[in-house]
N, C-alpha and C positions, 0 to 999 in steps of 0.2 A: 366427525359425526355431529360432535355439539353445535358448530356452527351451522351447517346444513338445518338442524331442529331448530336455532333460535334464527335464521334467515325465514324459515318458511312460516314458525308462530309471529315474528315481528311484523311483516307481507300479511297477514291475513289478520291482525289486529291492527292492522293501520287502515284496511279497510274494511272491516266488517265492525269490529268492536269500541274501536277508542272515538271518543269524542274531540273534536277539533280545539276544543278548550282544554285538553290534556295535552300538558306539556313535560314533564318529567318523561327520562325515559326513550323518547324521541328523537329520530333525526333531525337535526337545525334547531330544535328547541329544547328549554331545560327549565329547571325550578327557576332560575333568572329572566328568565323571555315571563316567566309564569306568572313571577314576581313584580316585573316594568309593566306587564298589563293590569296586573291588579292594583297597582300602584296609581298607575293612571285613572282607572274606574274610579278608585274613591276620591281623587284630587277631581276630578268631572264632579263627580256627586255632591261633593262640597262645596265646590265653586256655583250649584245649581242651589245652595240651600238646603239640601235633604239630607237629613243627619243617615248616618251609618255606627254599624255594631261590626267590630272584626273581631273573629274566634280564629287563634293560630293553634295547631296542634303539631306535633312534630312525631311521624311518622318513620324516624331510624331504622334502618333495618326491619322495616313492616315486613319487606317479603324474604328475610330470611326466616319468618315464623309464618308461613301462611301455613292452614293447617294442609297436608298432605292426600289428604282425602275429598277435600274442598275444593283444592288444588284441580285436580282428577275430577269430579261433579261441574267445574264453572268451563273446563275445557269443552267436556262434551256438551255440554249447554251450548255452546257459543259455535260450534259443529266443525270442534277439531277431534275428527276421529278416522277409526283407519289405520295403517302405519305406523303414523305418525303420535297416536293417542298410543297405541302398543308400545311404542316406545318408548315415549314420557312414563305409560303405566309400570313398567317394570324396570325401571334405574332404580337403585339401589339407595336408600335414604340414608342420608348420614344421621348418626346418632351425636 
């Protein structure tokens, strides 16, 4: 059953919700693909003369703490509901 819900969320956030510059997470792409492009951007930007500011944050385990109600609000936002929304809404939260 878990896979079936994360096939059919991962399918409908590939195309309705993720941005093409989102790379974590992804099929064929990763924080590394994320990283060679960004890497690239600023070495561009440099060699053009335009200075740049880089702010790295490290995001660990962000979505083991998303909140669980938020969680639930940004699904049906994004118009995963139905079944599928029943489903995710009542799994059982680890404490």
């Amino acid at each position: 059953m878990e896979h079936i819900v994360h096939s059919q969320v991962s399918r409908f956030s590939e195309d309705h919700i993720l941005s093409p510059n989102q790379h974590g997470f992804r099929p064929g792409r990763s924080c590394e693909t994320q990283l060679i492009l960004a890497l690239h951007d600023w070495s561009s930007w440099l060699d053009r003369g335009i200075p740049i500011d880089v702010a790295i944050f490290d995001f660990c385990k962000a979505f083991d703490s998303v909140p669980y109600k938020r969680l639930l609000y940004k699904l049906d936002h994004y118009g995963i509901r139905g079944n599928l929304f029943k489903i995710v809404q009542f799994v059982p939260t680890q404490s």
